[in-house]
N, C-alpha and C positions, 0 to 999 in steps of 0.2 A: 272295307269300310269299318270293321268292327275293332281292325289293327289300327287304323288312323284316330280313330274316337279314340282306343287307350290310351296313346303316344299324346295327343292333345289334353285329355285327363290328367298322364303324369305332370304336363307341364304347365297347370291350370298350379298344383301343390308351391314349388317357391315364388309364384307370382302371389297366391295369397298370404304368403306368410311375409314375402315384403312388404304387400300391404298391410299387414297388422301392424308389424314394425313401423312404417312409417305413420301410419295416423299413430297411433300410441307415441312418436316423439313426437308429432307435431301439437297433439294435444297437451303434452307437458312441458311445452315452450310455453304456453298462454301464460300471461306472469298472473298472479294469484295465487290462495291455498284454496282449496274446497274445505279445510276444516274449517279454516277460518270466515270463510262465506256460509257453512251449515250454522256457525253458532254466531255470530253476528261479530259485529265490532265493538262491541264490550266484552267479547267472552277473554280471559285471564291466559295467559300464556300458558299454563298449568293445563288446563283443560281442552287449550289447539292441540299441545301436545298427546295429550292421552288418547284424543279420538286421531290424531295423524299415526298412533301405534294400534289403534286400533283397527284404521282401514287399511294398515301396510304402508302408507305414505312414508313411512322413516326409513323402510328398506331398502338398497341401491336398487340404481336404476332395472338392473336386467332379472332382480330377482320380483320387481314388480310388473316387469315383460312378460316373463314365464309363469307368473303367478294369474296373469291376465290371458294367456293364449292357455294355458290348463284350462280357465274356465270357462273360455270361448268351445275348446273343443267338448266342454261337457255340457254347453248349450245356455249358459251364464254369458250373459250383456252386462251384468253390474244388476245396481241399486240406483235410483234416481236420486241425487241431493236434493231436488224441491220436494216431488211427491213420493220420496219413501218406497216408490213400487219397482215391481223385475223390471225394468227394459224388455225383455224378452216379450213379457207381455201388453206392457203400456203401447210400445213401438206399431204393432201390428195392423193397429185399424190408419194408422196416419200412413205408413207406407202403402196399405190397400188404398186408400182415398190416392196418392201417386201414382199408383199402378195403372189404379180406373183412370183417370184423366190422363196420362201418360198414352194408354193403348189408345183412347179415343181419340186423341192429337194425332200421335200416328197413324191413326185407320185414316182419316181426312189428309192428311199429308201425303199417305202414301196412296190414296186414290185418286187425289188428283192429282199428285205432282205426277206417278207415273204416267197415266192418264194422254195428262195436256202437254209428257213429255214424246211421247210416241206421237201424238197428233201434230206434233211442230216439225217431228223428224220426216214422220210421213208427206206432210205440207208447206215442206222447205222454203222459206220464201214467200212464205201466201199470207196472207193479212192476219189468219189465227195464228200462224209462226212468229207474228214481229209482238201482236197485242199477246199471248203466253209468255213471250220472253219480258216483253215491257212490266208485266203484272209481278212475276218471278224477281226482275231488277228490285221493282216495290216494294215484294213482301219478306225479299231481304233486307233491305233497308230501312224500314219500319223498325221502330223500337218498338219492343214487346208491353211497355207499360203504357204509352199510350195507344196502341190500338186497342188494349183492354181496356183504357177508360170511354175511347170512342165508340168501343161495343156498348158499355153500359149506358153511354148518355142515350146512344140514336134506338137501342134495339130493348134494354130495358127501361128507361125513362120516357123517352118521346112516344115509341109503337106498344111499348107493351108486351112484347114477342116474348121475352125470356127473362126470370129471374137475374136481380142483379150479382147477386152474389148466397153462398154458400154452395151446400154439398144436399140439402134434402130440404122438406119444407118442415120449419119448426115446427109449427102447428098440429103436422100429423109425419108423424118421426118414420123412419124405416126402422122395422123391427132387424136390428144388425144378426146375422149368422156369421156368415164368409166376410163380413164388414167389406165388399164388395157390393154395393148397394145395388146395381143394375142384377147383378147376379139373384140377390137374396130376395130384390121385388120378386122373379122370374118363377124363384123355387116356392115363394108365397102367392102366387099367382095373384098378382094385386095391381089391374092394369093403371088404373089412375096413379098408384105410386110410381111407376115405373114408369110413365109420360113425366112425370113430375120430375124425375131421377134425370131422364134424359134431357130433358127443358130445362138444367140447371148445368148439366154438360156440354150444351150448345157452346154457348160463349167464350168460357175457357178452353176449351178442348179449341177452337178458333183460334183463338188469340197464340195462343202456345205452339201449334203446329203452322203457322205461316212460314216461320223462318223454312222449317222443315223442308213442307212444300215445296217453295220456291228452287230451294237447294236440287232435293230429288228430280223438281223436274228440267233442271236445265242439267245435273248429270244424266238422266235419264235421255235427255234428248241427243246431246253430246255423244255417248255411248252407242245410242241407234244410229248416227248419222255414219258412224263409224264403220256398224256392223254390216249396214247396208250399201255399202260399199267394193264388200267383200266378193272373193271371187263364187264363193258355193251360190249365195244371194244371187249374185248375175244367174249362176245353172240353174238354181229355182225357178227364174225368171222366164229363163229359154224355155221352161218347159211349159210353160200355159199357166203358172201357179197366177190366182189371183192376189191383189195387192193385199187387202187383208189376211190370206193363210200365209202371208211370205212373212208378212213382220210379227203375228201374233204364234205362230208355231214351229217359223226358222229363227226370225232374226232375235227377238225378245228375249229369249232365254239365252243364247250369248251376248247380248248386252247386259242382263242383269249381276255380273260380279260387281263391277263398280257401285251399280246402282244399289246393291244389298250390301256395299261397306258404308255406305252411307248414310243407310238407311239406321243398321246397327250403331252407329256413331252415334248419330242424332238421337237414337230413341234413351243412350245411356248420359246424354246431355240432359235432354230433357228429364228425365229421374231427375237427377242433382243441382240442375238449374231452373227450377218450376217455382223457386221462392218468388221471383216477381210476381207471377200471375196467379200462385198461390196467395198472394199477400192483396192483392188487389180485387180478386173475389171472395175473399175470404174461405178459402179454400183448405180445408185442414189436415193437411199433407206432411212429409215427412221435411218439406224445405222448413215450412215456419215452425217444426216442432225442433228442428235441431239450432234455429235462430233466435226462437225464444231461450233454448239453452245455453247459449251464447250469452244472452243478460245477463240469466242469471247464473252464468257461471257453472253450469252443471254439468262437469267433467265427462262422468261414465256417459249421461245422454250424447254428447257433442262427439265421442268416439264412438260410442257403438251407431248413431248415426249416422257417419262419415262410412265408418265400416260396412254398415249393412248397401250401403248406395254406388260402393268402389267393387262391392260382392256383385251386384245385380249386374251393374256396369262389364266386368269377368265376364261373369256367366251369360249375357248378351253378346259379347263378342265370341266367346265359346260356340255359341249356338252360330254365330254368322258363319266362322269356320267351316261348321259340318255343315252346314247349307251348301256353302261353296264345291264342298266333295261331291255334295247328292246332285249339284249344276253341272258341272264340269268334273269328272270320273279322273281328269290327270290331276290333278291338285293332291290327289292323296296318294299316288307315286313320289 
């Protein structure tokens, strides 16, 4: 096991270093200067020039590569062109707000997709088999920004049920630690924040994990129908095992590779594709912190954004991997 984590470790090294390289050109495709956007459009030629020798902008391309992964590996994100501050630090609480809503979408997703996808396999045919797969069809096919507006009109305008939008209640802030808010109410023991924290996590974390769901649980069923088919499953069978211990303690655990690539997928989707439902709850997340950067043109933010979410993305698949060895013992043969 501890041979296959290195071997997987070494090969995590030129997967990030392509990825460096590639967002750093793609971000210097965007046509613009950033000198020229820091000092405005009356600033004099004379003076784009001094601040582009001053940031490195005049040097060839590869020597502002290497000038930029030097200070990637010494823990440098850059300088923001709008507020002047490290990246390193600014970045942290909007990718925590991703994280938090990201893991909530998946705990929902992945409890009921697997769920109501083992109960379709178990019920092959039966009435909860046809309405899980009908609802699955649905909740793929749903567009992600209207079910978020349909949550806010029916569940926060009509009933009442849940905040329509944001991250905490203005009026009485979370005092930020770990800027994981559910976390920090926890460690401050503040129940009423922490109802509050989660009553504002309802919606989104909904909205964002449907597609999920859906997904998970029509591979998860798929894969059960599979496993259950199998010749050991039949010996299980002959021997008196009841239907519950055959599918939750035989079959389960070899059907879940598929179901944990999928799982990993979508949760490195969701990181980087949360700007809809970021945007429509006002959600202040690493998607509309790197699309506000986008306006306004602020280079370092727009890579080391990309960067930090192509990292996560890595190291989630990374983690699926060793999963797979600790499921299935051949895999790391």
């Amino acid at each position: 096991m501890l041979s296959y984590t290195m071997r997987r470790l070494l090969m995590l090294i030129p997967v990030l270093l392509g990825m460096t390289l590639i967002t750093f050109s793609i971000v210097h495709l965007i046509p613009g200067n950033p000198a020229q956007v820091i000092l405005g459009q009356s600033a004099t030629q004379a003076a784009i020039k001094e601040l582009e020798e001053s940031m490195g902008l005049n040097e060839p391309y590869f020597v502002q590569y290497f000038l930029y992964v030097k200070g990637l590996l010494q823990g440098d994100l850059g300088t923001s062109l709008k507020t002047k501050a490290a990246i390193a630090k600014e970045i942290w609480p909007y990718i925590a707000a991703t994280f938090e809503l990201t893991f909530f979408a998946m705990l929902f997703a992945v409890f009921v997709g697997v769920n109501a996808g083992i109960i379709s396999a178990w019920k092959q045919n039966s009435w909860f088999d046809f309405i899980a797969m009908f609802v699955a069809l649905i909740g793929v096919s749903i567009p992600v920004f209207w079910l978020a507006l349909m949550q806010q009109w029916v569940f926060a305008q009509e009933l009442g049920w849940f905040p329509a939008s944001g991250r905490q209640n203005s009026r009485d802030p979370v005092d930020a630690i770990t800027y994981f808010y559910v976390v920090d109410t926890i460690i401050k023991m503040d129940g009423a924040k922490l109802i509050s924290t989660l009553k504002h996590l309802v919606l989104p974390s909904i909205a964002l994990g449907t597609i999920p769901m859906a997904i998970i649980a029509r591979m998860t069923r798929s894969s059960m129908l599979e496993v259950m088919k199998s010749d050991y499953i039949r010996t299980v069978r002959a021997k008196g095992s009841g239907q519950f211990l055959i599918i939750y303690k035989h079959a389960l655990k070899n059907a879940l590779i598929p179901v944990l690539t999928v799982i990993g997928l979508q949760t490195g989707v969701l990181l980087g594709g949360a700007i809809l439902t970021e945007t429509i709850f006002s959600w202040p997340g690493v998607g509309r912190y790197i699309f506000e950067a986008i306006n306004y043109r602020d280079y370092p933010v727009i890579q080391s954004g990309i960067l930090v979410v192509a990292f996560i993305f890595v190291i989630i698949n990374l983690i699926v991997d060793l999963l797979y060895s600790y499921i299935d013992p051949r895999i790391k043969y």
